[in-house]
C-alpha positions as CSV (number, residue, x, y, z in Angstrom):
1,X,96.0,96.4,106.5
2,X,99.2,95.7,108.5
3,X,100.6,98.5,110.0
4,X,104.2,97.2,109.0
5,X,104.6,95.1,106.1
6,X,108.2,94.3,104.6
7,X,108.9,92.0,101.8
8,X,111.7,90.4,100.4
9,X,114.7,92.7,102.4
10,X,118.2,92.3,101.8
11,X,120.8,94.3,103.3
12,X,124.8,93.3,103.0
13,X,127.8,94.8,104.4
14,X,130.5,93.5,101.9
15,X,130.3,90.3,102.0
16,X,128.2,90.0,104.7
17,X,124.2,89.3,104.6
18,X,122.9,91.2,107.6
19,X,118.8,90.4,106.1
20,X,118.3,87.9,103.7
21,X,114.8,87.4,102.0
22,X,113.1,88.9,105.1
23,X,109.1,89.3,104.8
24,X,106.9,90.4,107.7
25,X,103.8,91.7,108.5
26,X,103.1,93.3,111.8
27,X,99.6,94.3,112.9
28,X,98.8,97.6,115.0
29,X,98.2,97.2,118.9
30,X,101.0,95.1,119.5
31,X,104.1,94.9,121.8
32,X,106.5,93.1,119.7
33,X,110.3,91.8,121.0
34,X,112.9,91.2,118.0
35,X,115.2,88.6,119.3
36,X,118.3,87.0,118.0
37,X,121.8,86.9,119.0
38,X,124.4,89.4,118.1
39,X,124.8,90.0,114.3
40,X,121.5,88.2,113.6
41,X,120.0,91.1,111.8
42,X,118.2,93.0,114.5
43,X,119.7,96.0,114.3
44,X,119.7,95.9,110.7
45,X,115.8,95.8,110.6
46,X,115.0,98.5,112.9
47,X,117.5,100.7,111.2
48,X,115.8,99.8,107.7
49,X,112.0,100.9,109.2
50,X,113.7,103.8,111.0
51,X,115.0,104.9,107.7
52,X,118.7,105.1,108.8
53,X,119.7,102.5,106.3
54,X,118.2,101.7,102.9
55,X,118.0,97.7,101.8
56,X,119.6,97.0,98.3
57,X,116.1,94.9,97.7
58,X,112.7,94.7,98.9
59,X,109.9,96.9,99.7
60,X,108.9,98.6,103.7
61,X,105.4,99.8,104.2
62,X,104.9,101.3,107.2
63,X,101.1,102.6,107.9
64,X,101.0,102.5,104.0
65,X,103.8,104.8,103.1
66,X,107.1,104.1,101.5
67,X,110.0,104.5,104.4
68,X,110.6,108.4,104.1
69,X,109.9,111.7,105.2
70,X,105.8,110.8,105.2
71,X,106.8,107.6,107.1
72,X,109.5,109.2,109.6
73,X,106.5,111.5,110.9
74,X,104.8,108.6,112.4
75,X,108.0,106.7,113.3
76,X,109.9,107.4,116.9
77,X,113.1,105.6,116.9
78,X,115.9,105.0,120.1
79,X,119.0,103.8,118.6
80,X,121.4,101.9,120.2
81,X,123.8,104.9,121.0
82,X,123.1,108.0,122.3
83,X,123.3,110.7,120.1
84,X,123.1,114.2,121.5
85,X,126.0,116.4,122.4
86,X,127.4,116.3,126.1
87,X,127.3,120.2,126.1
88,X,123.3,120.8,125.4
89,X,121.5,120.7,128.5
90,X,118.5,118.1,128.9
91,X,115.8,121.1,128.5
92,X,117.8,121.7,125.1
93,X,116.6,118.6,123.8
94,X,112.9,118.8,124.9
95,X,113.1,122.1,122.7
96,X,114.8,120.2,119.8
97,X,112.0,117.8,119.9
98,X,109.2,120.2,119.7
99,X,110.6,121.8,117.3
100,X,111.3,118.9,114.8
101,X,108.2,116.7,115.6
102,X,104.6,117.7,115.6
103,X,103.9,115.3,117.7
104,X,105.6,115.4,120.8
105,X,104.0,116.2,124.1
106,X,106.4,118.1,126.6
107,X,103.9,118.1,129.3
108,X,104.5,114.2,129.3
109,X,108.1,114.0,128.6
110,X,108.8,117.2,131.7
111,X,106.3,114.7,134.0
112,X,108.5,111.8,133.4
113,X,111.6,113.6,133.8
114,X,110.6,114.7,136.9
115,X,109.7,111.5,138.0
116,X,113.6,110.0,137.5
117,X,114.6,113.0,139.2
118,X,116.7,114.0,135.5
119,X,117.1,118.1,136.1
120,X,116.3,120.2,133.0
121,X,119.1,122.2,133.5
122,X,122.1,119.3,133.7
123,X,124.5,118.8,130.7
124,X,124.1,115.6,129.1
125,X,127.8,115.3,129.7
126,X,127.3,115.2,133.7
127,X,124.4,112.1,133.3
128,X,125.2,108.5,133.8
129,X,125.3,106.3,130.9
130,X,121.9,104.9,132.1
131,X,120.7,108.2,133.2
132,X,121.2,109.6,129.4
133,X,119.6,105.8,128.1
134,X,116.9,107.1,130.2
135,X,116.2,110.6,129.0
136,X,116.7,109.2,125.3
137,X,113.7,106.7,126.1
138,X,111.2,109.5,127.3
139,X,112.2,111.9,124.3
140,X,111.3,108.6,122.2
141,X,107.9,107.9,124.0
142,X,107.0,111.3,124.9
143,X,105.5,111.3,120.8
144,X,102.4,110.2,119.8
145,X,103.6,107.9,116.9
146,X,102.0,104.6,115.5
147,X,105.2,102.9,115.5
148,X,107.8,103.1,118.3
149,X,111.5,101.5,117.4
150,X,113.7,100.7,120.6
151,X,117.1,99.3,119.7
152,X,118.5,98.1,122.9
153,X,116.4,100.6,125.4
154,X,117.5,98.6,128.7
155,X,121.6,98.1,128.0
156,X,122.6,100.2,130.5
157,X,120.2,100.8,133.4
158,X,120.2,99.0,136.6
159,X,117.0,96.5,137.2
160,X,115.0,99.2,139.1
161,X,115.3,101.6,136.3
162,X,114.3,98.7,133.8
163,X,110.9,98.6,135.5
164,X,110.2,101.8,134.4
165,X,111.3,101.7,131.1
166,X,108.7,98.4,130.9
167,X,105.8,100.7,132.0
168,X,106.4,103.8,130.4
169,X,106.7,101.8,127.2
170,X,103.0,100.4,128.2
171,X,101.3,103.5,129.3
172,X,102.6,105.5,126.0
173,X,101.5,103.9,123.0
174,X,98.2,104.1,122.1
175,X,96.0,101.3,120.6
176,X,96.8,102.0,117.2
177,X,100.5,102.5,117.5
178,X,102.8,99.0,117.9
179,X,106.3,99.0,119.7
180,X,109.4,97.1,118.3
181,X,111.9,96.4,120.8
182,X,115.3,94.4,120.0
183,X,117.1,93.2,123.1
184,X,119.1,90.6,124.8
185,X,117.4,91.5,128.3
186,X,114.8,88.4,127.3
187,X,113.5,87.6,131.0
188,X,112.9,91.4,131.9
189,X,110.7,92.1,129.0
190,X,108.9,89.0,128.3
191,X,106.1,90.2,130.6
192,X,105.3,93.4,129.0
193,X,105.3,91.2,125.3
194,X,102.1,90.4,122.8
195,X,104.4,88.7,119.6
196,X,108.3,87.8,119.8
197,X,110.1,87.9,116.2
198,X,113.3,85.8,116.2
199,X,115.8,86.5,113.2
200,X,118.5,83.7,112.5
201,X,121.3,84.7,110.1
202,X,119.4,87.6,108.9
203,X,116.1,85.8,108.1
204,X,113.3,85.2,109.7
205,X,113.0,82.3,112.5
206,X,109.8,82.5,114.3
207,X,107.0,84.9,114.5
208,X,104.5,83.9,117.1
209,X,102.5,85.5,119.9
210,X,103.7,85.0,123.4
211,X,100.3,83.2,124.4
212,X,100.6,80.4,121.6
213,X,104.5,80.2,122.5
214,X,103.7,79.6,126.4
215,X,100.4,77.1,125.1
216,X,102.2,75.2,122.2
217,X,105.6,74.9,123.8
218,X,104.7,74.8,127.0
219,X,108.0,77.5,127.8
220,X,108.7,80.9,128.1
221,X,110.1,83.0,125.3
222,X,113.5,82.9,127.4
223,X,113.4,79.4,127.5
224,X,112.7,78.7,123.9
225,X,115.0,81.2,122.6
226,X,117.7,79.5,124.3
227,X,116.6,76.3,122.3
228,X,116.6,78.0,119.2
229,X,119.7,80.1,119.5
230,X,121.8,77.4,121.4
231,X,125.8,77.5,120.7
């Protein structure tokens, strides 16, 4: 059974068609990049398995479950913008995160914290926009979820910081959990990638592994996105 499996989404803004007819099945295990240029849809999707918006058709299954509060328990999601206040301190939000998900492990998110140097005590308010990215990511990947969704996780941090993100995604998920990240930061992630998803115009363009992209086009992701997606 696919640990994902959507069929048929649509989701409009007006007149706008943000998904269009958009069916995929995504397996557990799996490091997954969801590519496409701005307003392709990307955002769109992750919201939809997230739960934060609601398609007007189609069907999401996500570890069997209808998107909801069964399927939020098992879901960690990043979004593209911060979201907590910059009055709580950064220990504030370890405590709202044990509190509202069963399965988050302080122990790891204090060890990683301490790691980037990120005091418990500081207001958000006082972090840098890619210290706060930061501490948002290790909230995210500090729970043991089956499916991770990070929209954007690498915007604003410099390249060293990036490197980290990269491996605390891979040391953080286990085997039966899968990781959706959306992104323009192509070249910096390709490496940690199993499957890319492209979306064009809010359908679907290409879903293929990075092995069978690098052995059937003979190019990297980058490269072949840049075909795909060319102005």
């Amino acid at each position: 059974m696919a640990l994902i499996k959507c069929e048929g989404l649509v989701k409009k803004y007006g007149n706008m068609t943000a998904l269009s007819d958009f069916s995929i099945e995504i397996p557990a295990g799996r490091i997954i990049g969801i590519l496409g240029p701005n307003g392709s849809g990307k955002t769109t999707f992750i919201k939809s398995l997230s739960g934060v918006l609601t398609p007007e058709a189609g069907t999401i299954r996500i570890d069997g479950k209808e998107v909801g509060t069964e399927s939020k328990k098992i879901v960690s999601y990043l979004p593209e913008r911060p979201y907590f206040s910059s009055a709580v301190r950064v220990k504030e939000t370890l405590d709202f995160f044990e509190d509202f998900y069963e399965d988050f492990d302080r122990k790891t998110a204090i060890h990683m914290l301490s790691t980037l140097q990120i005091d418990l005590k500081s207001k958000i308010g006082s972090l840098s926009k890619g210290t706060r990215e930061k501490l948002q990511l290790v909230l995210v990947m500090s729970r043991r979820a089956k499916v991770y969704l990070l929209d954007e996780p690498m915007g604003g941090v410099d390249p060293a910081a990036r490197d980290f993100i990269l491996k605390t995604i891979l040391t953080n998920y286990s085997e039966d959990a899968s990781v959706l990240i959306s992104t323009h930061l192509i070249s910096d992630v390709e490496k940690v990638l199993d499957d890319v998803v492209f979306i064009k115009h809010g359908k679907l363009a290409l879903h293929k592994s990075v092995d069978d992209i690098r052995m059937d086009e003979k190019k990297s992701v980058d490269m072949l996105f840049r075909e795909v997606f060319a102005c």
